[in-house]
TORRO-340753 format. One line per 2 residues: number of its first residue (from 1); their letters; for each residue y negated, x, z of C-alpha. Coordinates in Angstrom, 1 decimal. Each point is the difference from the previous one (the first is absolute). Example, Ala and Ser with C-alpha at 12.3 -4.5 7.8 and 13.67 -1.06 7.14 Angstrom:
! residues 2
1 = as = 4.5 12.3 7.8 | -3.4 1.4 -0.7 .
This chain:
! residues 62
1 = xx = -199.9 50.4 132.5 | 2.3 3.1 -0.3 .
3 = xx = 2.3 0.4 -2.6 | 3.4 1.6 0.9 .
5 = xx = 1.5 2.4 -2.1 | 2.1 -1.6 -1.9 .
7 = xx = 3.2 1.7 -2.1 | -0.2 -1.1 -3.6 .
9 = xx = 3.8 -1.7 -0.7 | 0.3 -1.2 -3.9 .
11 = xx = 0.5 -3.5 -0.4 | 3.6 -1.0 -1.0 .
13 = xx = -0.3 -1.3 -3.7 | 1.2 -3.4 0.5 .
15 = xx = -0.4 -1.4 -3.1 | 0.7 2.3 -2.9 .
17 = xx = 2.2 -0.9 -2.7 | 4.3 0.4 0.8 .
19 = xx = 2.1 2.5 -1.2 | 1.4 -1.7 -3.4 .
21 = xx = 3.3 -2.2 0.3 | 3.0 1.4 -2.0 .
23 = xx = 0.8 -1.9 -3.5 | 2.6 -2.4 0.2 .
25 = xx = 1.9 1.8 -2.3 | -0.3 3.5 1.4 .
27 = xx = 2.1 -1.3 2.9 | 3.3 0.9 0.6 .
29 = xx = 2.6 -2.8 -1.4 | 1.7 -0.1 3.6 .
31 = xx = -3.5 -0.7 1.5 | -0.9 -2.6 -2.6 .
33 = xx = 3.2 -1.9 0.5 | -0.3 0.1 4.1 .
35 = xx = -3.7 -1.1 -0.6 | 1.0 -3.6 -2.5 .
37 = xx = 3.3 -0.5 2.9 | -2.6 -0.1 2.6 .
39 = xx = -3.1 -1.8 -1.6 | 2.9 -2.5 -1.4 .
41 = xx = 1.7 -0.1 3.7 | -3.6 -0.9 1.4 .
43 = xx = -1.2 -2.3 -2.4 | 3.4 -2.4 0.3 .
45 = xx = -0.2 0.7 4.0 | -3.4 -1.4 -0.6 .
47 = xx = 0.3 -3.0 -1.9 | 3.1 -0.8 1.7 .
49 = xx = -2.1 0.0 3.4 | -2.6 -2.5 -2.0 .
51 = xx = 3.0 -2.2 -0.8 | 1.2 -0.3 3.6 .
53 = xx = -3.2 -0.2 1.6 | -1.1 -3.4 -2.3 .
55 = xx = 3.3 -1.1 0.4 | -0.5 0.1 4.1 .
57 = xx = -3.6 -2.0 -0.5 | -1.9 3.6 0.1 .
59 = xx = -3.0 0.4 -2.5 | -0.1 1.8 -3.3 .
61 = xx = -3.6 1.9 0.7 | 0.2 1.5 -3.1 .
């Protein structure tokens, strides 16, 4: 069997460690507060959803 020449291409690095998150606190206080307005927005949006659903006859699969 021949072997064709092949061109050596390096091998993405899937799998190495990401680039560190910022600190909580190192954030800027207009980004923290937009942050807690959202994850609060989409945790009631959430639960509220829930709430309808089982009221409806839907199943909590949770």
């Amino acid at each position: 069997m021949r072997h064709l020449g092949r061109v050596h291409v390096p091998q993405l690095d899937l799998f190495r460690s990401a680039s560190p998150s910022p600190n909580w606190w190192q954030l800027p206080a207009e980004t923290r507060e937009r942050v807690l307005r959202l994850m609060t927005r989409l945790l009631h949006e959430q639960r509220n959803g829930r709430v309808h659903a089982l009221a409806a006859g839907g199943r909590n699969d949770e």
